[in-house]
Every structure is written in C-alpha cells, then in structure tokens.
N, C-alpha and C positions, 0 to 999 in steps of 0.2 A: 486792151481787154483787162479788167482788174479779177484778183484772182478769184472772186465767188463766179466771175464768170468762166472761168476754166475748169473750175471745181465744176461746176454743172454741166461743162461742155465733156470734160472725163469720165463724171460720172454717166449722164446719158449713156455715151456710147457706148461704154463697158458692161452698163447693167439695165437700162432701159427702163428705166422709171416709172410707175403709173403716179406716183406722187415724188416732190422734191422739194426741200425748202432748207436753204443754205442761208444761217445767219454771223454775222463777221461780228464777233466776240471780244474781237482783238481791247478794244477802249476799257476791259473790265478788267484787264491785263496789266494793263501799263507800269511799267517798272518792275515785271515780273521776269524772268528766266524768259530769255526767246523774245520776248517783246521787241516790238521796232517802234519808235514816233511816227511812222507813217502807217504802222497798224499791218493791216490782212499778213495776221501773224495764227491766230485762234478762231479757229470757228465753230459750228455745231451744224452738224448736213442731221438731218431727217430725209429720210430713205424707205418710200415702201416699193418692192422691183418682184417680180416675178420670178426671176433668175433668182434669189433667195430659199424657193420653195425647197425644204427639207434639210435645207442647212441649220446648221447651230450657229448660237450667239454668236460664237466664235469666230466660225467662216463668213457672217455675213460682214461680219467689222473687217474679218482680213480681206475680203474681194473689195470692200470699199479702200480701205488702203492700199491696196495693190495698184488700183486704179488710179489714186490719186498719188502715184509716189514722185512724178516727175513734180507736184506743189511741193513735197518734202523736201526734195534735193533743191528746191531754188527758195526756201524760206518760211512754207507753212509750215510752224513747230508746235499745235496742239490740235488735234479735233474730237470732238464730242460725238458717237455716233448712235444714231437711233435708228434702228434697220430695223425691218420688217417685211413679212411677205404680205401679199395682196387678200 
C-alpha cells in the first residue's frame, strides 16, 4: 500500500469524507529537508468532512494530523492542508 493510500485510508476513517484528493508533492521537494529519493515524503490532502462543522482553522488541520500521525512517525515530513466543511 503506498502512503497516499493510507493517508486516505486514515483519513476516511477518522473523519469521513464527502470529498478527498491527496496529492504526493514529494518530486518538488527533492533535496529539501525531509526529502527521500524514493519520495512520499510531502503531500497536500484537500479535505471537505462533516465532522469539521463549527471547528476553526485550527482544529480542522489538528484532527487531520491527528489522524494521520502514525504517516509522521514512519516518514511523512510535510503536509499542506486544506479543510473544509461540507
């Protein structure tokens, strides 16, 4: 399974989706801080969930990291987040 598919396997389950689109960043990276040559290092998740409703900026970026923290501890080192509610 490569990581954009556990990024969206995470996030589904944690916040359920009406929209999702996970793109791997990583190639615009390269030679940067955190970079790997094999990449799925940097990505950018667009997120619009329900489970959002009445949160701030804030919280919705934190519940999406939250979610995705077991990618952090095994090598995602950048995400771009663009949350929103429904």
């Amino acid at each position: 399974m490569t990581r954009a598919q556990r990024i969206e396997h995470l996030l589904t389950q944690a916040l359920s989706p009406a929209a999702l689109e996970i793109i791997d960043d990583s190639s615009k990276h390269a030679g940067h801080a955190g970079a790997r040559p094999e990449g799925e290092t940097h990505y950018t998740v667009r997120i619009q969930a329900a489970a959002f409703e009445g949160l701030s900026r804030v919280a919705m970026q934190r519940a999406v990291l939250d979610a995705l923290k077991p990618e952090f501890e095994s090598g995602l080192h950048a995400l771009s987040i663009k949350a929103s509610t429904i």
